[in-house]
C-alpha positions as CSV (number, residue, x, y, z in Angstrom):
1,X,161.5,183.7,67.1
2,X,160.0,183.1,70.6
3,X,161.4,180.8,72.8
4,X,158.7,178.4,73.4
5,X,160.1,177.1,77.1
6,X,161.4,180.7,77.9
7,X,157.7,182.3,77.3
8,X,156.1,179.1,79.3
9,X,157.9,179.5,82.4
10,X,157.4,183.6,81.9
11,X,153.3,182.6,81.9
12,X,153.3,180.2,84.4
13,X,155.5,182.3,87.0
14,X,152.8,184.9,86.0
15,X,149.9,182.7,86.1
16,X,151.1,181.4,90.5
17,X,150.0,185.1,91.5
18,X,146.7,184.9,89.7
19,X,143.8,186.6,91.6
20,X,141.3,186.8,88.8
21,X,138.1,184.5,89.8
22,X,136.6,183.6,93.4
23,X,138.4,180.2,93.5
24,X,141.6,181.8,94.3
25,X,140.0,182.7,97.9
26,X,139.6,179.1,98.5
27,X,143.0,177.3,97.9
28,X,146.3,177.4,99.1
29,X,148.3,178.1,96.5
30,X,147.2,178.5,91.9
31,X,148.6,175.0,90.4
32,X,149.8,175.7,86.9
33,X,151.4,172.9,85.3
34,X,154.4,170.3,85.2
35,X,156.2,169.4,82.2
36,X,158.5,170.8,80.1
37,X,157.1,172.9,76.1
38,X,158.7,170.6,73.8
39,X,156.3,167.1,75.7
40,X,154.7,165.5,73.2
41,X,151.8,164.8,74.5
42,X,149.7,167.1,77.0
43,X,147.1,165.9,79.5
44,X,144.4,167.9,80.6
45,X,142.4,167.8,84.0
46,X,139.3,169.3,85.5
47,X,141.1,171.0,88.5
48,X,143.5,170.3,91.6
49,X,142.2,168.5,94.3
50,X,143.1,168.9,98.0
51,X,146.7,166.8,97.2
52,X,147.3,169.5,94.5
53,X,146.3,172.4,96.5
54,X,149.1,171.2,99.4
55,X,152.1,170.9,97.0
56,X,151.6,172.5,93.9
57,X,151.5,170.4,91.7
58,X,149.1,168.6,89.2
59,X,147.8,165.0,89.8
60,X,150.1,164.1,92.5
61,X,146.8,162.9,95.0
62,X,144.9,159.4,94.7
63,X,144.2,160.5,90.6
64,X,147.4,161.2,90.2
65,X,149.0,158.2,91.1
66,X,146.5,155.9,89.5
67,X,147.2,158.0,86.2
68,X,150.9,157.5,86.6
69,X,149.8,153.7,86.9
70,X,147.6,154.3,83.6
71,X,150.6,155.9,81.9
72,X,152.9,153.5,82.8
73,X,151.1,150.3,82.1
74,X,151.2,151.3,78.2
75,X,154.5,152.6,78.5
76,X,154.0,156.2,78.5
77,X,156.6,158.1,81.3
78,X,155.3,160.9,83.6
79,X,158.0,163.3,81.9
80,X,156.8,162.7,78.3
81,X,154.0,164.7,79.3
82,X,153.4,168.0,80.1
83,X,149.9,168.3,82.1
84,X,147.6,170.7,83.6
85,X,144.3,171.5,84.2
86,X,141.2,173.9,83.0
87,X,141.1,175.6,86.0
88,X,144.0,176.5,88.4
89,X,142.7,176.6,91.7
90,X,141.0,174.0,93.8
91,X,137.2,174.1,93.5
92,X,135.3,174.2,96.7
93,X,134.6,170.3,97.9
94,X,136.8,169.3,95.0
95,X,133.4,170.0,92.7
96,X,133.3,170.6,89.4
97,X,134.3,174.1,87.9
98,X,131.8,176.7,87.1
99,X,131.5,177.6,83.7
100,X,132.6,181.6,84.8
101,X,135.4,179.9,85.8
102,X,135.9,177.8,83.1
103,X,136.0,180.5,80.9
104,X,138.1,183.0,83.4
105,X,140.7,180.4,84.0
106,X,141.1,179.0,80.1
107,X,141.3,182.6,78.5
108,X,143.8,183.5,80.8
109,X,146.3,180.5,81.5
110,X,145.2,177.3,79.1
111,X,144.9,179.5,75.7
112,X,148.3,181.3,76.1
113,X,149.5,177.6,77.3
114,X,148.3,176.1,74.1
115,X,149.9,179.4,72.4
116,X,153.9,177.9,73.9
117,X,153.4,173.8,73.0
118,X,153.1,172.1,70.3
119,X,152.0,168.5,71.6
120,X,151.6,165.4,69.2
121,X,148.4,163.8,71.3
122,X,146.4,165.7,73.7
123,X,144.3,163.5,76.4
124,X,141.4,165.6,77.7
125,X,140.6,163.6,81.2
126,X,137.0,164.1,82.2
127,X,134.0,166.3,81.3
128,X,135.0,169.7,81.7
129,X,138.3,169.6,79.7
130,X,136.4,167.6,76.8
131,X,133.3,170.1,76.4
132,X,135.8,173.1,76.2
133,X,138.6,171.6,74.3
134,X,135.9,170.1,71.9
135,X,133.2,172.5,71.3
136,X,130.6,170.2,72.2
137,X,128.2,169.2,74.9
138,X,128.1,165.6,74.6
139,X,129.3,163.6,77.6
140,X,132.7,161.9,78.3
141,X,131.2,158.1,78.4
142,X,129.9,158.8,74.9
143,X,132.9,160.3,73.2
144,X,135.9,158.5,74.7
145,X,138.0,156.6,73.0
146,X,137.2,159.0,70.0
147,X,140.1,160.3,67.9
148,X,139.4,164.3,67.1
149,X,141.3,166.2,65.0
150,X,142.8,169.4,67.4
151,X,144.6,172.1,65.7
152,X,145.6,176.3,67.7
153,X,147.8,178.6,67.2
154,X,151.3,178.8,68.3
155,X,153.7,181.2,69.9
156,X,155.1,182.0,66.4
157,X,152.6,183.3,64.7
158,X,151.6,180.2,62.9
159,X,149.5,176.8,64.2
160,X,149.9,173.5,64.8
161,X,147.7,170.4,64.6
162,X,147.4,167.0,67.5
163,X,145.7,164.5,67.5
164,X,142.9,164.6,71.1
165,X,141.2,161.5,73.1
166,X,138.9,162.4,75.7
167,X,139.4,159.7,78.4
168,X,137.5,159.0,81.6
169,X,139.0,161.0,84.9
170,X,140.9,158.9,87.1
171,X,138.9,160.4,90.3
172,X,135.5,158.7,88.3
173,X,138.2,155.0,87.8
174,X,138.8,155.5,91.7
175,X,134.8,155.4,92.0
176,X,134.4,152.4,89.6
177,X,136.9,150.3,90.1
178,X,136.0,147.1,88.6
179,X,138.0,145.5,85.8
180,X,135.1,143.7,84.7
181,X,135.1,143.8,80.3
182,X,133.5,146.6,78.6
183,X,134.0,148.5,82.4
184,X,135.3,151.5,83.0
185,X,139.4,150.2,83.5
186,X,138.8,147.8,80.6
187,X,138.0,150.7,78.4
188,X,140.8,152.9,79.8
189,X,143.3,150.4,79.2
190,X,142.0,150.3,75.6
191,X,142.2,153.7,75.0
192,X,146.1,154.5,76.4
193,X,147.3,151.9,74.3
194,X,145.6,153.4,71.2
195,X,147.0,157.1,72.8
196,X,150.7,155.5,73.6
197,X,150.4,153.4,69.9
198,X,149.7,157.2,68.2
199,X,151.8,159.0,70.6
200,X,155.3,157.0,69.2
201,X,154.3,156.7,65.4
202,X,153.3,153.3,65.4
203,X,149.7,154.1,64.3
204,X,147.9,157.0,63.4
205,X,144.6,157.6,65.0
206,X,142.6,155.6,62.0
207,X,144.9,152.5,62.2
208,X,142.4,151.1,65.1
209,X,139.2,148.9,64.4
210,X,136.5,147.6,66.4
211,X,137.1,145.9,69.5
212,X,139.2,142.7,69.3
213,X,138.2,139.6,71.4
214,X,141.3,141.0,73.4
215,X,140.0,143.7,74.4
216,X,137.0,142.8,75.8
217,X,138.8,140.4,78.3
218,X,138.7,143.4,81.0
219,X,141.6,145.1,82.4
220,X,145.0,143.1,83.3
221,X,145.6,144.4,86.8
222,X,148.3,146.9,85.8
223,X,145.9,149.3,87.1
């Protein structure tokens, strides 16, 4: 049997020397990932930004903290997930990733990733990670919050199923930061309390209703 952790640090040492698409010109360095194969839940970004590019690691700029922030306000630690992004290298001007390189960058590096975890929830933050992971070319505002059914193969031979919410960016919650109800923090805080309710067994993805009164009070200030 393959060792899951063994065969993700093999792909991701293999994946830092990555020349394969134009981005790689561009950027300092090819972030991969952080987290360990056995996380239960696995968040996945656009691509790194200029913070990224400098260290090497995923979500560690202005996005990065406010997600930690996110994460934390419903209880959810950092090392409980294991995150990355659809593309690898830092996009010119921090822009969105082309589809060549959506499709360069997820055949090579997400697929085989998918291939070595087995998560429980998968958060899919922004567009570009929601159109691929899903299929579909409906936009983020109209499907987040939305519990989809995810299911891939595995290392083993076999496959595994998760449970994936698309979720606004944090980049687009650093552009819109009101907490105002119905806003876009109001509906983020909504939607990783539904993730971290799912995420420890306390609900399962069709234990939530409408909005409660609650809910539409905006968002407490934990982020």
């Amino acid at each position: 049997m393959t060792d899951p952790t063994a065969g993700l640090a093999a792909l991701e040492a293999q994946a830092r020397g990555c020349v394969a698409c134009p981005l790689r010109q561009g950027c300092s360095q090819v972030v991969v990932a952080e987290g360990r194969a056995d996380a239960p839940l696995l968040i996945i970004g656009e691509g790194p930004g200029g913070t990224e590019d400098r260290t090497g690691r995923p979500f560690v700029g202005q996005g990065g903290q406010l997600l930690d922030l996110i994460l934390a306000a419903a209880g959810i630690r950092r090392d409980e997930a294991y995150i990355t992004n659809i593309v690898k290298c830092r996009p010119p001007g921090n822009r969105d990733p082309q589809p060549l390189e959506t499709e360069t960058c997820t055949a090579l590096w997400l697929e085989p990733q998918l291939r070595h975890l087995r998560p429980r929830v998968i958060l899919s933050l922004g567009n570009t990670p929601t159109s691929y992971l899903l299929g579909t070319r409906a936009g983020i505002t109209r499907l987040r919050g939305q519990w989809f059914p995810f299911r891939h193969d595995d290392a083993q031979g076999g496959e595994y199923s998760a449970w994936l919410m698309p979720m606004l960016h944090p980049a687009y919650l650093l552009r819109h930061d009101s907490r105002v109800p119905g806003g876009p923090k109001s509906l983020t805080w909504r939607d990783i309390r539904e993730a971290a309710a799912v995420l420890r067994g306390e609900k399962g993805p069709d234990g939530f209703g409408s909005l409660a009164p609650a809910d539409m009070q905006g968002q407490p200030g934990l982020f």
